[in-house]
PDB file with SEQRES, HELIX, SHEET and CRYST1 records, atoms N, CA, C and O in Angstrom:
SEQRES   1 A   76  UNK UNK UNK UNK UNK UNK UNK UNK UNK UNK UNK UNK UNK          
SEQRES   2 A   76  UNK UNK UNK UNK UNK UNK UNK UNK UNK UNK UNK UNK UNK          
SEQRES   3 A   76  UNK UNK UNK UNK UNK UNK UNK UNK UNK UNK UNK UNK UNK          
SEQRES   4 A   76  UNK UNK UNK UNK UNK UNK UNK UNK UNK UNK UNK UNK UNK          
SEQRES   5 A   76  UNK UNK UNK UNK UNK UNK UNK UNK UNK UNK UNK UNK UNK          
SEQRES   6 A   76  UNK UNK UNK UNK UNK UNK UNK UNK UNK UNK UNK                  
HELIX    1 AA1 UNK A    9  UNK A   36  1                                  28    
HELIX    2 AA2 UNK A   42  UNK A   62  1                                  21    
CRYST1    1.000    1.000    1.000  90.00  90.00  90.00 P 1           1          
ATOM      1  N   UNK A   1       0.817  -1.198   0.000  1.00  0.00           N  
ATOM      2  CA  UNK A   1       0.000   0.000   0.000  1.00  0.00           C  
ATOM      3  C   UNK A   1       0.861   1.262   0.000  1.00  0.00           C  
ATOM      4  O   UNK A   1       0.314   2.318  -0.317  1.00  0.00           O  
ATOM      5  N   UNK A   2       2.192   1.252   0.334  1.00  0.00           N  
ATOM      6  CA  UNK A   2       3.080   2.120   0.298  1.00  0.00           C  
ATOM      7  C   UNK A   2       3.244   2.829  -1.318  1.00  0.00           C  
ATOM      8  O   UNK A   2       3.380   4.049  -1.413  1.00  0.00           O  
ATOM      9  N   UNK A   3       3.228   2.308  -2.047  1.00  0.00           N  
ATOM     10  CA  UNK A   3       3.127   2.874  -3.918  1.00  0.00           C  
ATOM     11  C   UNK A   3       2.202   3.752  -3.865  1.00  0.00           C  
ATOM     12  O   UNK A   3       2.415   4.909  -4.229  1.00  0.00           O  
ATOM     13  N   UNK A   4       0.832   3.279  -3.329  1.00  0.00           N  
ATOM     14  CA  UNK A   4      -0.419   3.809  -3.883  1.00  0.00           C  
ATOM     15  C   UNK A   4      -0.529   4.916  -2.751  1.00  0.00           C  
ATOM     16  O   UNK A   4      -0.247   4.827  -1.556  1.00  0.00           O  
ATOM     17  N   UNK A   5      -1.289   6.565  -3.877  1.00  0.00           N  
ATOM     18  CA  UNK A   5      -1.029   7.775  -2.907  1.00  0.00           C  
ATOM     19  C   UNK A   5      -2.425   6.997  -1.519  1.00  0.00           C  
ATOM     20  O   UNK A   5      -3.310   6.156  -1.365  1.00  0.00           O  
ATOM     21  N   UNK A   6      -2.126   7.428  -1.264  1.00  0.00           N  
ATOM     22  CA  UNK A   6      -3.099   7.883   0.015  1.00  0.00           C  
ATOM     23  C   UNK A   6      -4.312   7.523   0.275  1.00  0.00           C  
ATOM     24  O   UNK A   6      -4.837   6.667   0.987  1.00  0.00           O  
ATOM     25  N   UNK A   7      -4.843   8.755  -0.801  1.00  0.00           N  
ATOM     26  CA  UNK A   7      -6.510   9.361  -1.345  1.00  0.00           C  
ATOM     27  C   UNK A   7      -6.823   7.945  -2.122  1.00  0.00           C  
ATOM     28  O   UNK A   7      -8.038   7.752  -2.092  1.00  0.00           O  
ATOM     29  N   UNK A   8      -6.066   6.804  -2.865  1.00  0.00           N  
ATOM     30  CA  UNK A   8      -5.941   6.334  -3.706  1.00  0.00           C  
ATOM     31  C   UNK A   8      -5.972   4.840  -3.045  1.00  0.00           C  
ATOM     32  O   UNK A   8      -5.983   3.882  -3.817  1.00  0.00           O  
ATOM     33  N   UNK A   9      -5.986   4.602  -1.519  1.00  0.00           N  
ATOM     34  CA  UNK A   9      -5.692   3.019  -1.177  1.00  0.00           C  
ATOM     35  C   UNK A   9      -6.881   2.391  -0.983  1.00  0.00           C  
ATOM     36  O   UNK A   9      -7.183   1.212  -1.164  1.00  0.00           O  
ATOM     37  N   UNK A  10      -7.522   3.316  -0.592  1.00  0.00           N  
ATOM     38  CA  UNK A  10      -8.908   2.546  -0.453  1.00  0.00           C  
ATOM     39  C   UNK A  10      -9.747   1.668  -1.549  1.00  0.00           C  
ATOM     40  O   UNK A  10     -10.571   0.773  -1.356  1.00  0.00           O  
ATOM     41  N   UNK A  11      -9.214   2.276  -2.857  1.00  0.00           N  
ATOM     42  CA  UNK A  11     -10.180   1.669  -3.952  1.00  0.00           C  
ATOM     43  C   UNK A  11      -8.933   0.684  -4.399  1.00  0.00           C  
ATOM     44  O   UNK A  11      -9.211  -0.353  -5.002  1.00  0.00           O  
ATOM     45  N   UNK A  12      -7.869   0.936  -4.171  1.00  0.00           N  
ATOM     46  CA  UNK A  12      -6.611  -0.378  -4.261  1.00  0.00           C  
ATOM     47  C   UNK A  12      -7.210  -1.264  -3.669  1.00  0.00           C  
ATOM     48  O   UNK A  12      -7.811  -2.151  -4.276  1.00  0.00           O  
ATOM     49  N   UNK A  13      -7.162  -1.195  -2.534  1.00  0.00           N  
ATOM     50  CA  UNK A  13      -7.323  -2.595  -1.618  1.00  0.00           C  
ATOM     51  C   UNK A  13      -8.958  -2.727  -1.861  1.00  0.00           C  
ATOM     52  O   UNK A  13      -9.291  -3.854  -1.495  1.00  0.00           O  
ATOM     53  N   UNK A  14     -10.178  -1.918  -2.385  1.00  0.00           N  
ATOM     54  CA  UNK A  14     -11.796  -2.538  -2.702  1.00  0.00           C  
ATOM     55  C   UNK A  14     -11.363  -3.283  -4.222  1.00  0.00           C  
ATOM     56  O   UNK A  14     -12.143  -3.882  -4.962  1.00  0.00           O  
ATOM     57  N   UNK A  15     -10.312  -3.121  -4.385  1.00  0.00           N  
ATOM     58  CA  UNK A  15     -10.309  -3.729  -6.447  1.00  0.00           C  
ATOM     59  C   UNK A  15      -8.935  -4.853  -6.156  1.00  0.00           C  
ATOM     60  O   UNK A  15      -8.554  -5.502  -7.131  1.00  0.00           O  
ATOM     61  N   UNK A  16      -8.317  -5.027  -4.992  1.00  0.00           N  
ATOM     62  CA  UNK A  16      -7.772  -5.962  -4.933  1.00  0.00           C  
ATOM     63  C   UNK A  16      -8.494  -7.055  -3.927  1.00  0.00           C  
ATOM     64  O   UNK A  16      -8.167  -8.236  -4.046  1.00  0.00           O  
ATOM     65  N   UNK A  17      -9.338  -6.725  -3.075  1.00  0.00           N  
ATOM     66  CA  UNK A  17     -10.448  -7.676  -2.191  1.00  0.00           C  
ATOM     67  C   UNK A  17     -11.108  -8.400  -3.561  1.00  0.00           C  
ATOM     68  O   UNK A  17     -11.145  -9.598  -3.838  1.00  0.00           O  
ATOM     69  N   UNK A  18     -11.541  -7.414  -4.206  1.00  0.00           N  
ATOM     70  CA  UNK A  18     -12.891  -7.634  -5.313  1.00  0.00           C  
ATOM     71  C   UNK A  18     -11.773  -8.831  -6.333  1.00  0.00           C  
ATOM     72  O   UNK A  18     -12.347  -9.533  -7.166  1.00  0.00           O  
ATOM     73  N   UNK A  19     -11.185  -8.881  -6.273  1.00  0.00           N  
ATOM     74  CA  UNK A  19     -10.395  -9.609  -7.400  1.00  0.00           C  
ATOM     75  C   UNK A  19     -10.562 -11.189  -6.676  1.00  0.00           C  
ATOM     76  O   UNK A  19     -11.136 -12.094  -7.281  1.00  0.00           O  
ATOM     77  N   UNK A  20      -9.872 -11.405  -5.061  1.00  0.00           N  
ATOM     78  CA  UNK A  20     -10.068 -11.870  -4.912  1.00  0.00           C  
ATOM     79  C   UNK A  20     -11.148 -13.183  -4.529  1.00  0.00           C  
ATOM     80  O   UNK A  20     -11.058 -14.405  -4.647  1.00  0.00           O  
ATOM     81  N   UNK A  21     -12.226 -12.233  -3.998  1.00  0.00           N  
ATOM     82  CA  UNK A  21     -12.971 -12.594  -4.083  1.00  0.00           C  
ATOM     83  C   UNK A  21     -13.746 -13.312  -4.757  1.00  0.00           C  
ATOM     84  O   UNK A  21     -14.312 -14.332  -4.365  1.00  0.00           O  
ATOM     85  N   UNK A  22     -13.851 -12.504  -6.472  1.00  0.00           N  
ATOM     86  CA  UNK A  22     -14.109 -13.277  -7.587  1.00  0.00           C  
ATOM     87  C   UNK A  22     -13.580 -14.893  -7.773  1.00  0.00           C  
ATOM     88  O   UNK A  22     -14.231 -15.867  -8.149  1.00  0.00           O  
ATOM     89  N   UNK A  23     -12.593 -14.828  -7.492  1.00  0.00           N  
ATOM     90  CA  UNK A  23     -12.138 -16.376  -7.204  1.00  0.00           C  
ATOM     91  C   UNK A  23     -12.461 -17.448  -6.182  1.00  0.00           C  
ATOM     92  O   UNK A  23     -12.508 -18.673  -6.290  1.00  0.00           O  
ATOM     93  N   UNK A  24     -12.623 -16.822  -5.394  1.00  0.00           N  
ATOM     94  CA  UNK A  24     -13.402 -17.665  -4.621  1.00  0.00           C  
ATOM     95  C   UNK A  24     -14.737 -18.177  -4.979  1.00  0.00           C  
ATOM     96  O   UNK A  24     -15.070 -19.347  -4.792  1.00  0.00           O  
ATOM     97  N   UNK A  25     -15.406 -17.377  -5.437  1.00  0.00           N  
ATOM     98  CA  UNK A  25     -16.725 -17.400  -6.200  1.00  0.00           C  
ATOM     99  C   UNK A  25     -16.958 -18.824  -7.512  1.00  0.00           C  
ATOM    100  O   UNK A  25     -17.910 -19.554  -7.789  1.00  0.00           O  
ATOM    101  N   UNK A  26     -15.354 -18.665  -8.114  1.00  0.00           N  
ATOM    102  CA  UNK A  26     -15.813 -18.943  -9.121  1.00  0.00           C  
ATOM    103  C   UNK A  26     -15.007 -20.667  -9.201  1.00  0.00           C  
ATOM    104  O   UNK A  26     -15.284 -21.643  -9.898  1.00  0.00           O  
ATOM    105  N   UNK A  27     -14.115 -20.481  -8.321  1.00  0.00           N  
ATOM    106  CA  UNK A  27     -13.431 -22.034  -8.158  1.00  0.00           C  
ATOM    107  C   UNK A  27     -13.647 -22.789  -7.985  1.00  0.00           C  
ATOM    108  O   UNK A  27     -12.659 -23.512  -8.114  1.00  0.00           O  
ATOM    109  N   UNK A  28     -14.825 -23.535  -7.578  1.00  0.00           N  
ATOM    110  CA  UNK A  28     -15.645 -24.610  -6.826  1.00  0.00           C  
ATOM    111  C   UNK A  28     -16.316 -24.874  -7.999  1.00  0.00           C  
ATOM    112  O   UNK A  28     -16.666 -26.046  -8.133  1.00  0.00           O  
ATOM    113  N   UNK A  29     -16.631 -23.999  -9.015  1.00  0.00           N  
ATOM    114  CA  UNK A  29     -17.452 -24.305 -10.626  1.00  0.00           C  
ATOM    115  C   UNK A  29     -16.423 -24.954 -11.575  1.00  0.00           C  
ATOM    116  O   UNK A  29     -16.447 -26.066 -12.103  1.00  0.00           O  
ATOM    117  N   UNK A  30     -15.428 -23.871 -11.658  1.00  0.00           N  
ATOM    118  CA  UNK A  30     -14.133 -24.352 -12.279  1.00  0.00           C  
ATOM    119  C   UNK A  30     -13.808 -25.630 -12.637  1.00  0.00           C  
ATOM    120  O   UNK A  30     -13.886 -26.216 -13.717  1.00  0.00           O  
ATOM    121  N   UNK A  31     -13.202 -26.169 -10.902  1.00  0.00           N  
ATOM    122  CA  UNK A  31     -12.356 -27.080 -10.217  1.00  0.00           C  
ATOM    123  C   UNK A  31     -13.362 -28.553 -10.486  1.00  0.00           C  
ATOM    124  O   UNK A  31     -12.975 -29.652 -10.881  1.00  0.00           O  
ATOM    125  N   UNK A  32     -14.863 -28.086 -10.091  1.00  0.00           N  
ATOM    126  CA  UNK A  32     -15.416 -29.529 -10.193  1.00  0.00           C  
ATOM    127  C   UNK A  32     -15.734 -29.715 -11.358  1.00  0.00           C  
ATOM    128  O   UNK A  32     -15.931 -30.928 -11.429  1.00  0.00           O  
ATOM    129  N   UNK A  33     -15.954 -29.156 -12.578  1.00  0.00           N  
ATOM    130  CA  UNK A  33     -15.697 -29.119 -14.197  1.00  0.00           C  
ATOM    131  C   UNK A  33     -14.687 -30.070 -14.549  1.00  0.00           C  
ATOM    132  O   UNK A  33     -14.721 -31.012 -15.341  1.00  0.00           O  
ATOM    133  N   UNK A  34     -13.449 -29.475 -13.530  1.00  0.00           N  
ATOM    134  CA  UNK A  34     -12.142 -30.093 -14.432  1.00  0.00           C  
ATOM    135  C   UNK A  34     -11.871 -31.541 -13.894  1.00  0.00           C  
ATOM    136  O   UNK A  34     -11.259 -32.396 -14.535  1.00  0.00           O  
ATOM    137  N   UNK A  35     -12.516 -31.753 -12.368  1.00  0.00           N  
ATOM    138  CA  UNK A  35     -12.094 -32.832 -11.785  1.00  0.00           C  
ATOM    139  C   UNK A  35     -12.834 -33.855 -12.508  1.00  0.00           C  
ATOM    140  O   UNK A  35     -12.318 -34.967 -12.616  1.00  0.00           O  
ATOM    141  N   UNK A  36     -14.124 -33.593 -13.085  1.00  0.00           N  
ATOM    142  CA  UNK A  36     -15.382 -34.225 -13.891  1.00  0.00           C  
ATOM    143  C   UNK A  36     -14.376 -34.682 -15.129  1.00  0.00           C  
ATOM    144  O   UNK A  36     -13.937 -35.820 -15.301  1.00  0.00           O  
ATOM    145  N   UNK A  37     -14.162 -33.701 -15.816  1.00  0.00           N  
ATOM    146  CA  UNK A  37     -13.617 -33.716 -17.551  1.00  0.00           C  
ATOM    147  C   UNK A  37     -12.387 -33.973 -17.141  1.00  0.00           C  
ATOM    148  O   UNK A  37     -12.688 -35.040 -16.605  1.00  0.00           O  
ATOM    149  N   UNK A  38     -11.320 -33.889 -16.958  1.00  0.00           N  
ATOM    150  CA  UNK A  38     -10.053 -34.024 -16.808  1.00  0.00           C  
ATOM    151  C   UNK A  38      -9.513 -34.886 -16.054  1.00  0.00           C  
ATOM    152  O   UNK A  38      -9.612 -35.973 -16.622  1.00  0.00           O  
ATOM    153  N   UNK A  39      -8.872 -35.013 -14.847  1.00  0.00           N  
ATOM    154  CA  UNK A  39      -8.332 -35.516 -13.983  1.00  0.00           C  
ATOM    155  C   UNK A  39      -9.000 -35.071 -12.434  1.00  0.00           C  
ATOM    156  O   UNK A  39      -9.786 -34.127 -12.356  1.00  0.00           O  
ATOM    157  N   UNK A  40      -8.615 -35.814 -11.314  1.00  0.00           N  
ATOM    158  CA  UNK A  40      -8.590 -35.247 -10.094  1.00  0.00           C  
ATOM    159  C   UNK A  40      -7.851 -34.326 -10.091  1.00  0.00           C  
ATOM    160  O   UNK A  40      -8.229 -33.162  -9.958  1.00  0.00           O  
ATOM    161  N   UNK A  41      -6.620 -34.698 -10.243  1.00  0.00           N  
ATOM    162  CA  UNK A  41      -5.392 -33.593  -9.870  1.00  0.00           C  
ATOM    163  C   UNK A  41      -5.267 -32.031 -10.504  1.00  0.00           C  
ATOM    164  O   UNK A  41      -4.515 -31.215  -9.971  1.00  0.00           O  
ATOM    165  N   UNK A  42      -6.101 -31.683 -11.733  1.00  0.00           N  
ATOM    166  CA  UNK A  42      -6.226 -30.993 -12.209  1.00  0.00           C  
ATOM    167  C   UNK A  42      -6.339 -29.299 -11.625  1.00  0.00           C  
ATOM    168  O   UNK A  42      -5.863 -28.202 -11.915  1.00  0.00           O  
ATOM    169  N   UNK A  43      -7.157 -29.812 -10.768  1.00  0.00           N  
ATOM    170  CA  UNK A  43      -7.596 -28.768  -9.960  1.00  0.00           C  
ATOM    171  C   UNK A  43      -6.395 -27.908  -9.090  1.00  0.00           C  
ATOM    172  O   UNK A  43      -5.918 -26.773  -9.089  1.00  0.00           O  
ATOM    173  N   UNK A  44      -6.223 -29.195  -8.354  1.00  0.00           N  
ATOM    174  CA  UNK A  44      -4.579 -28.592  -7.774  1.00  0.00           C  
ATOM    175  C   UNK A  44      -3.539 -28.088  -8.130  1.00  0.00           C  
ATOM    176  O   UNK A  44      -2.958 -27.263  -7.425  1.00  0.00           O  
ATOM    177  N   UNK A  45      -2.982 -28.580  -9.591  1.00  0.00           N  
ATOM    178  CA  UNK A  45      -2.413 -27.953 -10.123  1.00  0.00           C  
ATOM    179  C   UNK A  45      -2.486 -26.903 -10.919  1.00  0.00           C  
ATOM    180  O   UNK A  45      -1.430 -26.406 -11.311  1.00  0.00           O  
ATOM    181  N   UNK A  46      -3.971 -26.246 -11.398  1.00  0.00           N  
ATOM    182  CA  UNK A  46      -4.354 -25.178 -11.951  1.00  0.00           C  
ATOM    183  C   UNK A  46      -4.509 -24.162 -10.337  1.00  0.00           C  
ATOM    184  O   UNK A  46      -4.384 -22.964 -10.083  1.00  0.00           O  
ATOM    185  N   UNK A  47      -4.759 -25.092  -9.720  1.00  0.00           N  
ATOM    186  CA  UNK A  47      -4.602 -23.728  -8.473  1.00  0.00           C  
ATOM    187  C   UNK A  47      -3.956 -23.286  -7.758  1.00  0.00           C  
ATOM    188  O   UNK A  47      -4.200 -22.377  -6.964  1.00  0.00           O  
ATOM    189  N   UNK A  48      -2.347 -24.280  -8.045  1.00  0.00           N  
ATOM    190  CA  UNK A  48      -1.231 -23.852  -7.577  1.00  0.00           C  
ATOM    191  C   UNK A  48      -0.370 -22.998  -8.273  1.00  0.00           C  
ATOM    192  O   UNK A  48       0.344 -22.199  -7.668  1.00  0.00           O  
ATOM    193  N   UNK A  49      -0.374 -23.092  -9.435  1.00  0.00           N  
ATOM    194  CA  UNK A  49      -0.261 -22.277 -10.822  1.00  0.00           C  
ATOM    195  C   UNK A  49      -0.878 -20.725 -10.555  1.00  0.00           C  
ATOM    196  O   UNK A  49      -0.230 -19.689 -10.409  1.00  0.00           O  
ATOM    197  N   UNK A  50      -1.956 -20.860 -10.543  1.00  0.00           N  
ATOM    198  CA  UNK A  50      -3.019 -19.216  -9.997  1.00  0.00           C  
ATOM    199  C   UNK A  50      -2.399 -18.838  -9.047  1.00  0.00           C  
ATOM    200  O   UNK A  50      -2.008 -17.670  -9.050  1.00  0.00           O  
ATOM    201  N   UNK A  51      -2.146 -19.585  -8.073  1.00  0.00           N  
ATOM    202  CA  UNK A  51      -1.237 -18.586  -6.682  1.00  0.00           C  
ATOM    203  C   UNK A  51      -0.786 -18.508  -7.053  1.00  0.00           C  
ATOM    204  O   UNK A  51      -1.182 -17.454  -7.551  1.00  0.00           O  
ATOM    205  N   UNK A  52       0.602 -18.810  -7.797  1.00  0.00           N  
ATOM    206  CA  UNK A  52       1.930 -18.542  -7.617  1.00  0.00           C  
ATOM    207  C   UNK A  52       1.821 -17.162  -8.767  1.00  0.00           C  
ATOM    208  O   UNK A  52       2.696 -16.297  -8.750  1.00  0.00           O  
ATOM    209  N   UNK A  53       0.575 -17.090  -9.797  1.00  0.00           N  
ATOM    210  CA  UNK A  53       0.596 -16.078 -10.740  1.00  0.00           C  
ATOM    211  C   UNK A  53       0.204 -15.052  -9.806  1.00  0.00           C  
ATOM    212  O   UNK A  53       0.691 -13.940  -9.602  1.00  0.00           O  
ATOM    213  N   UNK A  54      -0.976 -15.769  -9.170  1.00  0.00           N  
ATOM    214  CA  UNK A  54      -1.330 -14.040  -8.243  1.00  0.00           C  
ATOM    215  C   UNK A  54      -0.205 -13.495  -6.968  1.00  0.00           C  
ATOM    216  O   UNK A  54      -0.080 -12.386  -6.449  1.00  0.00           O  
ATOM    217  N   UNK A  55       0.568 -14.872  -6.721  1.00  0.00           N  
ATOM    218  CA  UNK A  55       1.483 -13.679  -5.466  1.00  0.00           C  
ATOM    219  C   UNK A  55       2.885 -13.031  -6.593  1.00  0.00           C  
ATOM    220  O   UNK A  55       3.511 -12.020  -6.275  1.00  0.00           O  
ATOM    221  N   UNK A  56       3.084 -13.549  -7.446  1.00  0.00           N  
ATOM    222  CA  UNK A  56       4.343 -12.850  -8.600  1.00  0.00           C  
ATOM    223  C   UNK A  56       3.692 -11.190  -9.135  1.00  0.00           C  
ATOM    224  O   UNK A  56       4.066 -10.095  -8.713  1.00  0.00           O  
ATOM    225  N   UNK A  57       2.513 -11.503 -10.287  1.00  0.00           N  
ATOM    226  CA  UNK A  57       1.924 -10.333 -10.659  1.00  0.00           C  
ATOM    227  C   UNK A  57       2.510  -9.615  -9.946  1.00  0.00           C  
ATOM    228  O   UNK A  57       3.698  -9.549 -10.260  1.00  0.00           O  
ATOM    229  N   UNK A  58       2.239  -9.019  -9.100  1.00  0.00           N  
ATOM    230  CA  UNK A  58       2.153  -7.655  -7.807  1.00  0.00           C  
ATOM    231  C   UNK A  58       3.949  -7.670  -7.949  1.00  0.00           C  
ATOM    232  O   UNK A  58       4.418  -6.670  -8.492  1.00  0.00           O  
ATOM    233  N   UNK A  59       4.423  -8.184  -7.729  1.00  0.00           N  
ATOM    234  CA  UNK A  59       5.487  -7.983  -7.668  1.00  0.00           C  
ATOM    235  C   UNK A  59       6.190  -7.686  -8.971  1.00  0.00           C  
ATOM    236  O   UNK A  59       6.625  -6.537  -9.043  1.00  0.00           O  
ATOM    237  N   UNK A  60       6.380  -8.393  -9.920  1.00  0.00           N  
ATOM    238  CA  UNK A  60       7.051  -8.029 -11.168  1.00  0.00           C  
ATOM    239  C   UNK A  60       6.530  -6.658 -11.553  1.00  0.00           C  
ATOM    240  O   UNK A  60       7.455  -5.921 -11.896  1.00  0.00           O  
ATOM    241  N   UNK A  61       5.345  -6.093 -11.601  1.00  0.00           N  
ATOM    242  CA  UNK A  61       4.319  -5.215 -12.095  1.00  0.00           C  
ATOM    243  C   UNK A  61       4.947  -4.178 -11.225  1.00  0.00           C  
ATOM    244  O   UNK A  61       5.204  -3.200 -11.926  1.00  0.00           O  
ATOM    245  N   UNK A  62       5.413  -3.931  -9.577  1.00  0.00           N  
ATOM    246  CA  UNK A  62       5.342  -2.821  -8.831  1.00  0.00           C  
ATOM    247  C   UNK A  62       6.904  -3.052  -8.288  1.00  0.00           C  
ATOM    248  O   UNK A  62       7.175  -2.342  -7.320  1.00  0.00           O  
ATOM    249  N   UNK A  63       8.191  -4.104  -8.843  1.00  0.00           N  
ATOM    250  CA  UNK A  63       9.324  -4.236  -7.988  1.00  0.00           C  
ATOM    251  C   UNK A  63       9.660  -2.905  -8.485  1.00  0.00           C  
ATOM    252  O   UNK A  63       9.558  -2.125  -7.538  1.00  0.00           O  
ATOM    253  N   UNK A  64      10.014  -2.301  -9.547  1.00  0.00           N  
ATOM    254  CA  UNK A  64      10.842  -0.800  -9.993  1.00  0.00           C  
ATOM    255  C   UNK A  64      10.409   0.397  -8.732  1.00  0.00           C  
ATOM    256  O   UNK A  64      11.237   0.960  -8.015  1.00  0.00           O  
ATOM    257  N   UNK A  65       9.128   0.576  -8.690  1.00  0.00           N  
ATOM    258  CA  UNK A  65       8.768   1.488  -7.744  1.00  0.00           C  
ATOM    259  C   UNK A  65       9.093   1.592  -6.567  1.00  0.00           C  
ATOM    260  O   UNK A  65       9.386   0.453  -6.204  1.00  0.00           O  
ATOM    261  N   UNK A  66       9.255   2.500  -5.492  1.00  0.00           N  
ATOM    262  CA  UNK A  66       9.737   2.719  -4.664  1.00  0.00           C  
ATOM    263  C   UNK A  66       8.659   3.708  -3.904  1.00  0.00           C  
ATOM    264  O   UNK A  66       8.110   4.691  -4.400  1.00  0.00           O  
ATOM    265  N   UNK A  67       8.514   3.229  -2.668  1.00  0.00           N  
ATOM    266  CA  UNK A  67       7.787   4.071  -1.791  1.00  0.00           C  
ATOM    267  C   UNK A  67       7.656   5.314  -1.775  1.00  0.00           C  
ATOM    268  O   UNK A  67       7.262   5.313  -2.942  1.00  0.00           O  
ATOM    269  N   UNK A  68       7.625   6.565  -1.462  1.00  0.00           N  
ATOM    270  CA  UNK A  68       8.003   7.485  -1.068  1.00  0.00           C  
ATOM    271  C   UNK A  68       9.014   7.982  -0.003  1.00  0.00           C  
ATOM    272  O   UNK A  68       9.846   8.869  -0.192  1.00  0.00           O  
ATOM    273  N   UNK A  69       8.785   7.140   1.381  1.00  0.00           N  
ATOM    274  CA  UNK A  69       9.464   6.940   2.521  1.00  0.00           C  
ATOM    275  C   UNK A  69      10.892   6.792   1.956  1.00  0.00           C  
ATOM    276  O   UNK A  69      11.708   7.639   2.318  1.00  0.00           O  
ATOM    277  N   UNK A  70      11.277   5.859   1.146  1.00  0.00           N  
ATOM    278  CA  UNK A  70      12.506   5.708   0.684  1.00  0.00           C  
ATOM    279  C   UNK A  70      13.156   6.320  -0.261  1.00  0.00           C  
ATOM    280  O   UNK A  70      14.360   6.271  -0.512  1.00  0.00           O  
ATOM    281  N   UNK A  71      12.162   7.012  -0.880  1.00  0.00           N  
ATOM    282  CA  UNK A  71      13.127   7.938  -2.142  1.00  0.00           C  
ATOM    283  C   UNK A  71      13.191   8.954  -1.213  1.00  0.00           C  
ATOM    284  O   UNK A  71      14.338   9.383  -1.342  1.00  0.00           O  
ATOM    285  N   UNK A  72      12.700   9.525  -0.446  1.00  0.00           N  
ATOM    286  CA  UNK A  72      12.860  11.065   0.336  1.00  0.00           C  
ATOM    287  C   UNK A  72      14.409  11.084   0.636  1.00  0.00           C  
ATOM    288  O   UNK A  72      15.026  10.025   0.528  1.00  0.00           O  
ATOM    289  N   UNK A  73      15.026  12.170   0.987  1.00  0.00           N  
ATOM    290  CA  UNK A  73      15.946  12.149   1.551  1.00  0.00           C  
ATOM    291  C   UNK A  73      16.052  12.358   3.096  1.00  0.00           C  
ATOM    292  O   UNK A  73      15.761  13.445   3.596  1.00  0.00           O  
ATOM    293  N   UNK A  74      16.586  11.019   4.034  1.00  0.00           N  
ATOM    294  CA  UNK A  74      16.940  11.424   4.909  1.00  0.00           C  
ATOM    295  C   UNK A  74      17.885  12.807   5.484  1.00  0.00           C  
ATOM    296  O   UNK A  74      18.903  13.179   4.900  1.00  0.00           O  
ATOM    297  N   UNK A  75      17.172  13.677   7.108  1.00  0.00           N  
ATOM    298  CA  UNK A  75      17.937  14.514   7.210  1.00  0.00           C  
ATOM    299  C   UNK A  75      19.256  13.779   7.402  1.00  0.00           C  
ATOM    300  O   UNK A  75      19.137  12.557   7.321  1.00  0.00           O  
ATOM    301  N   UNK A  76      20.658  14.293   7.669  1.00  0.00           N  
ATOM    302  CA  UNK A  76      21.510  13.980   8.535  1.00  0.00           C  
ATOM    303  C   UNK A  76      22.150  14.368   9.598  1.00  0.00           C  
ATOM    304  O   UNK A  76      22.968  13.620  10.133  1.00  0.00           O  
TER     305      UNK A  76                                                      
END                                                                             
């Protein structure tokens, strides 16, 4: 939340809840689709795959940026 100004975190974190959320919603439709048509294991591995995309995203997307706190210049 440190990137995002201020005025600006609240609808960060309502559009990053909301994201999640959606998944929750929608995985249990997904998952028993694929366990039906596909394999058991299917599931697990399409949803270990999704984490690992959703905890990277955020990071590759926001590593360049830098807080504010840290670009400021300390007094000395």
């Amino acid at each position: 939340m440190a990137v995002v100004r201020p005025e600006e975190r609240t609808a960060a974190l309502g559009i990053t809840g909301l994201v999640g959320l959606l998944g929750w919603a929608v995985a249990p439709l997904l998952a028993g689709a694929a366990m039906d048509r596909v394999s058991l294991a299917t599931s697990l591995v399409a949803g270990a795959a999704l984490n690992i995309g959703y905890d990277l995203a955020p990071y590759v997307s926001l590593r360049a940026l830098r807080p504010p706190e840290e670009t400021e210049a300390t007094p000395s």
